[in-house]
C-alpha positions as CSV (number, residue, x, y, z in Angstrom):
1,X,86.5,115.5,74.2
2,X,84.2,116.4,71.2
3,X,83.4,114.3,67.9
4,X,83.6,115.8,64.3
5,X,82.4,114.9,61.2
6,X,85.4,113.9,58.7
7,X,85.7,114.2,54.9
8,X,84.6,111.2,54.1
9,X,81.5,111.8,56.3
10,X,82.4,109.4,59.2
11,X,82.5,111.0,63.1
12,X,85.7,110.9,64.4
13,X,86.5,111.5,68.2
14,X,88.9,114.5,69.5
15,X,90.9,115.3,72.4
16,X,91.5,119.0,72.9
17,X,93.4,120.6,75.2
18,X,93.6,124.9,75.4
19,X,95.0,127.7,77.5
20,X,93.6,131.1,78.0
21,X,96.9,133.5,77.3
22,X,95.1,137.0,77.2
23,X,91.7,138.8,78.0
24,X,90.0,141.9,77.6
25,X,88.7,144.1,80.6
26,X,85.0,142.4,80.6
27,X,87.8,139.1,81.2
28,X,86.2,137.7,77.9
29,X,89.5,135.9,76.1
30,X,91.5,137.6,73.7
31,X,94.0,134.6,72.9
32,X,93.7,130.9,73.0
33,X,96.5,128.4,72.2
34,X,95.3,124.7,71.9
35,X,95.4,121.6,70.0
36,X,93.1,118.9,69.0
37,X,94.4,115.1,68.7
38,X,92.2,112.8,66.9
39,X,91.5,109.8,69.2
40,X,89.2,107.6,67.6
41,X,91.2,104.3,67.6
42,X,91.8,104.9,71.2
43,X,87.6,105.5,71.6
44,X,86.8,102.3,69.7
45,X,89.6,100.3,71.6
46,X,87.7,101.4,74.6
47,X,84.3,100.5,73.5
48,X,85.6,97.0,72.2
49,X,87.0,96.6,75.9
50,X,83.8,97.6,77.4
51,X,81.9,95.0,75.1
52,X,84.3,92.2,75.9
53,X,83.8,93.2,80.0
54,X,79.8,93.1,79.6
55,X,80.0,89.7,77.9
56,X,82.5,88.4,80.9
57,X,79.9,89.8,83.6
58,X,77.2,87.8,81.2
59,X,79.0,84.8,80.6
60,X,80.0,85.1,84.7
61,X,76.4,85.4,86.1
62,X,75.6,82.3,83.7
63,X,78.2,80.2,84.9
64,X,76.9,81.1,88.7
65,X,73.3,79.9,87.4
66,X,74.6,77.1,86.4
67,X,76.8,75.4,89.0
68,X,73.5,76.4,91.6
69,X,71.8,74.0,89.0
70,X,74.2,71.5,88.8
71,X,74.7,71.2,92.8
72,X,71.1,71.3,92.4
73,X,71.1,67.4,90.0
74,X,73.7,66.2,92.3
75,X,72.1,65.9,95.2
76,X,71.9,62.1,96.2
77,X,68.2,61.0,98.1
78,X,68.8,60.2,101.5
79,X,72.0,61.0,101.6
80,X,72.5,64.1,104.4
81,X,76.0,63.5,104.8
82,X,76.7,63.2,101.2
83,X,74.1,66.6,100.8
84,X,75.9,68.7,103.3
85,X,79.5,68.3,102.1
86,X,77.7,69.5,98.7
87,X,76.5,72.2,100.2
88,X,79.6,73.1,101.4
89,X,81.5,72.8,98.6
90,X,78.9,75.1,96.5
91,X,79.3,77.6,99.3
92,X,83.0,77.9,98.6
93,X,82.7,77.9,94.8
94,X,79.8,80.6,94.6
95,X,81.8,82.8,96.9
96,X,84.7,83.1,94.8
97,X,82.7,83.5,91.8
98,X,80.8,86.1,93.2
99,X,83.9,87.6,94.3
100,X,85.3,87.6,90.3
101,X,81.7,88.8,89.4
102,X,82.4,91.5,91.1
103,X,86.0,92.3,89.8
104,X,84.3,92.5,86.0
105,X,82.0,94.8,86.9
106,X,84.8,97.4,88.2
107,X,86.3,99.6,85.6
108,X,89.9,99.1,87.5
109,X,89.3,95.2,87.5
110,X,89.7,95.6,91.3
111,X,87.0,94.3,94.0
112,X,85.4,97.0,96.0
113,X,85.5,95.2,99.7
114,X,82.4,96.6,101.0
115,X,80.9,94.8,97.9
116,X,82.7,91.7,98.3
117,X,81.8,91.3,102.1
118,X,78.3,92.4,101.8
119,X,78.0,89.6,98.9
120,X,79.8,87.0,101.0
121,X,77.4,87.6,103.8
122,X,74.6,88.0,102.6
123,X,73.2,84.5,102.7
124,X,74.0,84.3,106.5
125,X,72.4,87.9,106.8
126,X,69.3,86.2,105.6
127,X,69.3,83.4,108.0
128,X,70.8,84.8,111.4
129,X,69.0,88.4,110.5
130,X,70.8,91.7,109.7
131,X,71.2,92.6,113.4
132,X,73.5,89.4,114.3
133,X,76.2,90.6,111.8
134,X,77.8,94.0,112.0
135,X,80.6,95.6,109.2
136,X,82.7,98.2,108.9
137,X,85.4,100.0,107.3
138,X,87.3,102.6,104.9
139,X,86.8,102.3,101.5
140,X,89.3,100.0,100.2
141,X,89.5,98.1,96.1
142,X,91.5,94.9,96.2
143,X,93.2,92.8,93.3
144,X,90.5,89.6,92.4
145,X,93.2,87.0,94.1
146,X,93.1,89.0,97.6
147,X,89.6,90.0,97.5
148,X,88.5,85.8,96.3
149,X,90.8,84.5,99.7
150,X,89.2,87.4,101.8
151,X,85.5,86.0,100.8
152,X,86.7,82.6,101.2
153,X,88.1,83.5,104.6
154,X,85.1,85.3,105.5
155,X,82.1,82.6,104.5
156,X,83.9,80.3,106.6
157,X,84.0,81.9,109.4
158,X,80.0,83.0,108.7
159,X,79.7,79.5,108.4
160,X,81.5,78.2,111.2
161,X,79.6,80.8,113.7
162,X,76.3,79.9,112.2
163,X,76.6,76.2,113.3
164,X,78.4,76.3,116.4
165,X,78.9,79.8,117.1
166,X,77.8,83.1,117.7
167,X,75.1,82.9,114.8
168,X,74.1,79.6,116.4
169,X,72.2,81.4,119.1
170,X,69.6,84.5,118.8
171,X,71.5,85.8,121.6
172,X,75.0,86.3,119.3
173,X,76.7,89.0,117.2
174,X,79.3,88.5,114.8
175,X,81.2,92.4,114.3
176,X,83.5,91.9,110.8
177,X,85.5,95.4,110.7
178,X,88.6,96.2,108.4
179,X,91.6,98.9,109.1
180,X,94.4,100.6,106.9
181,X,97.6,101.8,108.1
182,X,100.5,103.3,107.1
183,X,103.8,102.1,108.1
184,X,107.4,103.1,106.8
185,X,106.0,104.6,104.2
186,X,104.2,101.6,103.0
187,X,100.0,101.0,103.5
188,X,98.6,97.9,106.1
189,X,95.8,96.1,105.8
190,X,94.1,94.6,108.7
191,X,90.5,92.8,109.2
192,X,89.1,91.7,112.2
193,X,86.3,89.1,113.1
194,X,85.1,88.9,116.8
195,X,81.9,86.9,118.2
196,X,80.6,87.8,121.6
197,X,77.6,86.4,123.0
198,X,77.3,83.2,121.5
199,X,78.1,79.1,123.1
200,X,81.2,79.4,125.2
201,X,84.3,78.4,123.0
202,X,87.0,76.3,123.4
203,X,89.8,75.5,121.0
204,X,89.4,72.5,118.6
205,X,91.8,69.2,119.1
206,X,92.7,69.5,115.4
207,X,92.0,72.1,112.6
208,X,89.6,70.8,109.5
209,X,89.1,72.3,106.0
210,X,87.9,75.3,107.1
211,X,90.3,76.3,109.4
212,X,92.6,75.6,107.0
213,X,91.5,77.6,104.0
214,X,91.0,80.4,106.6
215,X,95.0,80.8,107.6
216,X,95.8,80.1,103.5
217,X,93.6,83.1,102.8
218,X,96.3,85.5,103.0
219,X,99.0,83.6,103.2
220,X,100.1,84.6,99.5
221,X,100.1,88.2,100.7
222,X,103.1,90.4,101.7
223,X,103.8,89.7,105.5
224,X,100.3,88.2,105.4
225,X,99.3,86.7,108.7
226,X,96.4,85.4,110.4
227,X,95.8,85.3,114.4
228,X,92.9,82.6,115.4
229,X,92.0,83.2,119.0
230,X,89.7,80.6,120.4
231,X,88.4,82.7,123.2
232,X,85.7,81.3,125.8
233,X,83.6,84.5,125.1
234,X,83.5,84.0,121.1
235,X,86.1,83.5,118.4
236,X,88.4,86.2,116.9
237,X,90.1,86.1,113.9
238,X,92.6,89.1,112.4
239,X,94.0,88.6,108.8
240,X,96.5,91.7,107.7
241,X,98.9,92.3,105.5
242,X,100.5,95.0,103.2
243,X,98.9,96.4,100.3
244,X,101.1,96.0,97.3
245,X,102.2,98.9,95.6
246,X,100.8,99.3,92.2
């Protein structure tokens, strides 16, 4: 790509494409064949794009700001049970944003999942220390609909071991690792939460909120499935599901 200045004295942007067809003995070229197509509507498309994303990340980041401030107000005095479904209900909605935050700032409007779980966690990472939480996996971008129900899935189950599981205890680890596949041609996703050392575990008499926004997180996916083990040595959790083709 180059720019050149047109007749009427305004830079215009150029896409030029050449082959070498002969040289000398030193190799130096003989004969080029080329063309140059003028793509300055394209260029300025492009920009205008890029303008329109930075003012979605802006207005995104204020719109975070805001709802923190509004939970903030809304706080009743005296009020813990009142406080802490609050609480919990800003946890949810700042994941997700975060989660579309994250989407804008990707030139493929796809969510880099390394990014979206080391957001998600990073509050818990901050109370339970680094050490308690361990992640892993291959590099994978996800559409903003699969990466939101990921974060959602995974701040609940943060949350849930930070009150009455492996996060609980100085003692527990919580490992979070994802896995791709390929099967019949097609690609597999698969990510697995497991918590060892923690308060032994026993599985509840009925499933709340949480329980149920974790099983609904990819239940929108192709052959999306979730496996909730209630083990006496920690919970483990495996969401998968194929990847949709583009």
């Amino acid at each position: 790509e180059f720019r050149m200045r047109a007749a009427d004295g305004q830079w215009r942007w150029f896409l030029s494409r050449d082959s070498l067809l002969s040289t000398d003995e030193m190799g130096r070229p003989l004969l080029v064949i080329g063309s140059a197509s003028d793509i300055t509507e394209q260029k300025l498309a492009e920009q205008h794009k890029e303008l329109l994303a930075d003012e979605m990340r802006h207005r995104a980041r204020n719109l975070v700001s805001i709802v923190q401030a509004i939970g903030r107000m809304s706080r009743p005095k005296n009020q813990p049970e009142a406080n802490k479904h609050i609480d919990t209900f800003m946890g949810r909605l700042l994941t997700l944003l975060n989660a579309g935050g994250i989407v804008l700032s990707s030139a493929s409007r796809t969510a880099d999942l390394e990014t979206v779980v080391n957001t998600t966690l990073a509050p818990f990472r901050g109370e339970a220390g680094s050490i308690q939480i361990k992640t892993g996996g291959p590099a994978t971008a996800l559409l903003e609909r699969t990466a939101g129900g990921l974060a959602l899935a995974i701040h609940e189950l943060a949350t849930n071991a930070l009150k009455y599981g492996a996060l609980s205890v100085e003692t527990g680890t919580a490992t979070l690792t994802w896995f791709r596949s390929e099967q019949d041609t097609k690609q597999f996703f698969a990510m697995e939460w497991i918590e060892t050392g923690g308060p032994t575990v026993s599985t509840p008499t009925s499933e709340g909120f949480g329980g149920m926004v974790i099983r609904q997180s990819v239940a929108r996916e192709p052959n999306g499935k979730v496996t909730l083990d209630y083990l006496p040595a920690g919970l483990r959790c495996r969401l998968e599901f194929r990847i949709p083709e583009p």
